[in-house]
C-alpha positions as CSV (number, residue, x, y, z in Angstrom):
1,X,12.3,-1.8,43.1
2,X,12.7,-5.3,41.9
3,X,12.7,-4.0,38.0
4,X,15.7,-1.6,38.7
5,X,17.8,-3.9,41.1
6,X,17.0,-7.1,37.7
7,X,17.8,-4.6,35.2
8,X,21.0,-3.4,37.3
9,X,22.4,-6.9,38.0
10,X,21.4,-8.7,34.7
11,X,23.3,-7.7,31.0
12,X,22.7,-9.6,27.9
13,X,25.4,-9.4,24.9
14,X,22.6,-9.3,22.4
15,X,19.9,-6.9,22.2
16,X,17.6,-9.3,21.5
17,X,18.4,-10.4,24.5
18,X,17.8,-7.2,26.4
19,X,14.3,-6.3,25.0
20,X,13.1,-10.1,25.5
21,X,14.0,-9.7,29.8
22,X,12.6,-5.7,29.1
23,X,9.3,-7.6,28.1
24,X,9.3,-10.0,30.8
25,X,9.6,-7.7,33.2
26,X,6.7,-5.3,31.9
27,X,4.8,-8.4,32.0
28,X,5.2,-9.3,35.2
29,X,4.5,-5.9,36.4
30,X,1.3,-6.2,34.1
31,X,0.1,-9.3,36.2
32,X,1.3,-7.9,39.5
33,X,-1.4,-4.8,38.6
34,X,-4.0,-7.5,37.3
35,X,-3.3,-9.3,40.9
36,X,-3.8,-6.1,42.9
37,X,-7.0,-5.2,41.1
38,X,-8.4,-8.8,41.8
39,X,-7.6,-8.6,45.0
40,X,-9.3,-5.3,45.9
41,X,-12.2,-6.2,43.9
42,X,-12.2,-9.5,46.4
43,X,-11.9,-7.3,49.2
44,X,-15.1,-4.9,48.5
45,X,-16.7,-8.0,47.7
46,X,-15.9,-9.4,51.4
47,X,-16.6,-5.8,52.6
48,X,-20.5,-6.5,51.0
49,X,-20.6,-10.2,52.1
50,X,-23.3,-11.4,54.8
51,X,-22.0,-10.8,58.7
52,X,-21.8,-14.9,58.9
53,X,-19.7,-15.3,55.5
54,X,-17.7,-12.2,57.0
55,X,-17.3,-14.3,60.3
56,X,-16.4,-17.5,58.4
57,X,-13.8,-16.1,56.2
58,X,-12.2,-14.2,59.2
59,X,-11.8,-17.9,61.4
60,X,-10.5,-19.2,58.3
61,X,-7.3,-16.7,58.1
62,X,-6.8,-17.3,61.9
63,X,-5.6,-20.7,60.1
64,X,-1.9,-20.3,59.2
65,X,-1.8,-21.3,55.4
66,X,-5.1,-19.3,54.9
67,X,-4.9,-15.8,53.2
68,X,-7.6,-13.9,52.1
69,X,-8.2,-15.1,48.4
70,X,-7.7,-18.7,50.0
71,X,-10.9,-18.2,52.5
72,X,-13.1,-16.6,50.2
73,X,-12.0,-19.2,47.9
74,X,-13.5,-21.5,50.5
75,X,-16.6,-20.3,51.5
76,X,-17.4,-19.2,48.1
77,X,-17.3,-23.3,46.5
78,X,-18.6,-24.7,50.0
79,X,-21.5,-22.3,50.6
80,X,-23.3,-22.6,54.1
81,X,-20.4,-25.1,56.2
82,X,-23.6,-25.9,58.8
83,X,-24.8,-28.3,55.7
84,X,-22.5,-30.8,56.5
85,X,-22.7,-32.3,59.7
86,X,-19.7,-33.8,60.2
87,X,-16.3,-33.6,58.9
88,X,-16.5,-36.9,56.6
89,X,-19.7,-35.5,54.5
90,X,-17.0,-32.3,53.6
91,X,-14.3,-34.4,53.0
92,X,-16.8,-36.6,50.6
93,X,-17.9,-33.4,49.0
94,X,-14.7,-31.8,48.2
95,X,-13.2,-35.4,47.1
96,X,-10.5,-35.7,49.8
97,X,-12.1,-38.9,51.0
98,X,-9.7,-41.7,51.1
99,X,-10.7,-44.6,48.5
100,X,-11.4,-47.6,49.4
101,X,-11.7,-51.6,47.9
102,X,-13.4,-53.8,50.1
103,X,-14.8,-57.2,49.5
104,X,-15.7,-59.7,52.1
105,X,-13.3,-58.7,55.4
106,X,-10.4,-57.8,53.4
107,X,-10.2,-53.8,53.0
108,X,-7.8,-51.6,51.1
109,X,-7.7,-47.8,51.5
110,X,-5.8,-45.8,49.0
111,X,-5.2,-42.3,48.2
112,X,-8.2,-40.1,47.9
113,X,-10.8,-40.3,45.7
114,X,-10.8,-37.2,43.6
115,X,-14.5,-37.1,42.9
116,X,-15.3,-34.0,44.7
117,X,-15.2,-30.6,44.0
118,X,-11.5,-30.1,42.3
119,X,-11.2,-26.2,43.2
120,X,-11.9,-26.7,46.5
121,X,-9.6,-29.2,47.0
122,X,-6.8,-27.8,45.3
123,X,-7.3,-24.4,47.7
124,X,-7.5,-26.7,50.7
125,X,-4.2,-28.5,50.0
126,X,-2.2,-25.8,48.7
127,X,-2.6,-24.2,52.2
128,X,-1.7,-27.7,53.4
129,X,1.5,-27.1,51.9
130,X,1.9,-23.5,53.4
131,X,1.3,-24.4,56.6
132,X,4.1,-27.2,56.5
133,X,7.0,-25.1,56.4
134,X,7.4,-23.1,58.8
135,X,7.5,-19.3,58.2
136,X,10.7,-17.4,58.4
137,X,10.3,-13.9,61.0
138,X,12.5,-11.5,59.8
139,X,12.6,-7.8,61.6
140,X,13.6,-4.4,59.6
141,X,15.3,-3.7,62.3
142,X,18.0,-6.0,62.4
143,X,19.1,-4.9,59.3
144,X,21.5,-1.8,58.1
145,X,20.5,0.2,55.3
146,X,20.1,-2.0,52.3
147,X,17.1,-3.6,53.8
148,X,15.8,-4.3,50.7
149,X,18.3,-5.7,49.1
150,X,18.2,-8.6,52.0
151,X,14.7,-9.1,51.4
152,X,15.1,-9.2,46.9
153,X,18.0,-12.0,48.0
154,X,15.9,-14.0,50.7
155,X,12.7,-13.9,47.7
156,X,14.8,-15.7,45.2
157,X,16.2,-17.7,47.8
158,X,12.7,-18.8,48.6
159,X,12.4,-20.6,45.3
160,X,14.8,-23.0,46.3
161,X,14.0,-23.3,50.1
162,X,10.2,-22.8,49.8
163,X,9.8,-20.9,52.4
164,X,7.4,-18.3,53.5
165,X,8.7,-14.9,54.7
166,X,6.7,-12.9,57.0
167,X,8.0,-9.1,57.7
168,X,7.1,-7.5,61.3
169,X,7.8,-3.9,62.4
């Protein structure tokens, strides 16, 4: 759909031109197939998982901000959660920890301190930032027949307004 409605709306004077978008195109179909492999492969693997890991990354999604990939992403670097007893021993492990320079009674907390594990907590705050913007409900049936062609514009609207859009029936 998108490849037809790109190559519809977008001419080039030089052919160059032409075959370089032509070859974008094929590659982002390429990775959109890569992507959908991954992602079933992440599935069966879920699918084969222990009934706690199952259970852990199915709380997780409740979260808004958490997909699949995201959870799995989670449990997978933290392991067993039950190691930590409290909350400031994961935020110490993933590096989230706020920094801190003390001497004598005078303290000064900064930002946080990095030293953790960096996957982690780039999956942790890039759901962060999902979850701050609200998501955007849109309904196929308040539209006419070019349905799609609502959602292709709201998509590359999204880049500038950063906004999820979430489709019900």
């Amino acid at each position: 759909m998108a490849k037809k409605k790109v190559r519809q709306a977008v001419h080039f004077e030089q052919p160059a031109q032409e075959a370089t978008l032509l070859d974008y195109i094929h590659e982002v179909d390429h990775v959109a197939g890569r992507i959908d492999r991954l992602e079933c492969a992440i599935d069966e693997a879920v699918k084969t998982a222990p009934l706690h890991m199952r259970a852990v990354i199915e709380a997780l999604q409740a979260l808004r901000g958490i997909a699949l990939v995201s959870a799995v992403t989670i449990v997978a670097e933290v392991g067993e959660l039950s190691r930590f007893e409290r909350a400031p021993q994961l935020m110490g492990y993933s590096g989230m920890g706020a920094r801190e320079d003390s001497s004598g009674v005078r303290t000064r907390r900064g930002g946080i301190t990095k030293t953790g594990n960096a996957h982690l907590r780039r999956i942790v705050i890039e759901a962060a930032w999902a979850k701050r913007r609200p998501a955007v409900v849109v309904s196929p049936d308040s539209f006419n027949d070019n349905f799609e062609d609502v959602v292709l514009v709201a998509l590359t609207s999204q880049l500038g307004g950063e906004r999820q859009i979430e489709i019900v029936s």
